[in-house]
C-alpha positions as CSV (number, residue, x, y, z in Angstrom):
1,X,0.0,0.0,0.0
2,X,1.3,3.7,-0.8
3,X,1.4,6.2,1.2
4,X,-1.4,8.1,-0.2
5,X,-3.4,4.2,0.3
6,X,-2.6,4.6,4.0
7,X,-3.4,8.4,4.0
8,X,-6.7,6.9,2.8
9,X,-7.2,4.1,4.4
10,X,-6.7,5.7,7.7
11,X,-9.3,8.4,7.3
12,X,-11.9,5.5,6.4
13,X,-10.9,4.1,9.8
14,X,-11.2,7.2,11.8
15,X,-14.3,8.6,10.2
16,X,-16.1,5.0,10.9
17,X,-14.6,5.0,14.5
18,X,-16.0,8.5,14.9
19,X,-19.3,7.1,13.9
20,X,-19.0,4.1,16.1
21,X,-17.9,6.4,18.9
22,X,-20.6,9.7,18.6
23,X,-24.7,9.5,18.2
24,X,-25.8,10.1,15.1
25,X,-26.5,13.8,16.5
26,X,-22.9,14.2,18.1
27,X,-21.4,13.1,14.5
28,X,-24.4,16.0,12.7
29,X,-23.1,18.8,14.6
30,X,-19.8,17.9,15.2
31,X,-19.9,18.4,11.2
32,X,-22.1,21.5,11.5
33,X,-19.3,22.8,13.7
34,X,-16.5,22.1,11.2
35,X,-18.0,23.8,8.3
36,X,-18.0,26.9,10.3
37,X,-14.7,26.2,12.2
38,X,-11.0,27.3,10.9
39,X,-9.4,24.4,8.9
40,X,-7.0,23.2,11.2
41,X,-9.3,23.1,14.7
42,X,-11.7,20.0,14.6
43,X,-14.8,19.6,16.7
44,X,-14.4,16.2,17.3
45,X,-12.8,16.7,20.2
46,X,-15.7,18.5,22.3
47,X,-17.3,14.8,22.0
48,X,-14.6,12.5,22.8
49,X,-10.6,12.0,22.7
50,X,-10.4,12.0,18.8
51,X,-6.5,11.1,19.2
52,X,-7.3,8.1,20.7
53,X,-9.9,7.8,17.7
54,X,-7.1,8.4,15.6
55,X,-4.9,6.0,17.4
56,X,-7.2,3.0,16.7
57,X,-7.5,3.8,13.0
58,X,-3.7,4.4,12.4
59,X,-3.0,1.0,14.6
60,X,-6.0,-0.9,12.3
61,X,-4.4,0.0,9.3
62,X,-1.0,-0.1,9.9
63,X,-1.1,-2.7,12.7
64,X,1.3,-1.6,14.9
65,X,1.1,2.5,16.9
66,X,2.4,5.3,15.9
67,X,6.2,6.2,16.3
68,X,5.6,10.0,17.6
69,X,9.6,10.5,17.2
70,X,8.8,9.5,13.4
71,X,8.3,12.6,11.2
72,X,7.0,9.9,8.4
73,X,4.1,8.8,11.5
74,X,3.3,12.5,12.3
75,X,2.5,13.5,8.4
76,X,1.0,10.6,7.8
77,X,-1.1,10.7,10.8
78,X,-1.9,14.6,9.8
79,X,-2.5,13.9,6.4
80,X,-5.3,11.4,7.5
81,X,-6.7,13.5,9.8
82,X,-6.9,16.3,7.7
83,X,-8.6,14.1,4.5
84,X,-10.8,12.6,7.2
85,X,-11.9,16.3,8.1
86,X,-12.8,17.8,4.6
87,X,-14.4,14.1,3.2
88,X,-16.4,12.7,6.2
89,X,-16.3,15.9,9.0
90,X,-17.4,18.6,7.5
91,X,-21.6,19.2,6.6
């Protein structure tokens, strides 16, 4: 899998965790919030601990965690989180 595979592949994850983890109302206006929020601030964390979200979908799809010292794990990680936002996160 390439890189922009896992980018992928990891916002699947953490956009289906986020809907495992939230009500369907949490999820509606945590996307309501987005649309009006600044790119780079995310409302999912004013319903739960969206790193640890994040965690679980990096760890499914790469199956092991992330190496915070790695600067290829922090993009990647940022990348997904950042696709995640403007495809699934934002109404």
């Amino acid at each position: 899998m390439n890189r922009d595979q896992q980018v992928t592949a990891i916002a699947e994850a953490f956009a289906e965790v986020m809907r495992q983890w939230l009500s369907r109302e949490e999820f509606a206006e945590m996307k309501r919030r987005n649309a009006q929020n600044h790119p780079l601030i995310c409302a999912s964390h004013d319903f739960c601990d969206a790193n640890m979200a994040m965690w679980e979908a990096f760890k499914g799809v790469r199956s092991r965690d992330i190496d915070g010292d790695s600067e290829a794990d922090t993009a990647l990680w940022n990348d997904a989180w950042a696709l995640a936002k403007r495809l699934y996160f934002t109404a």
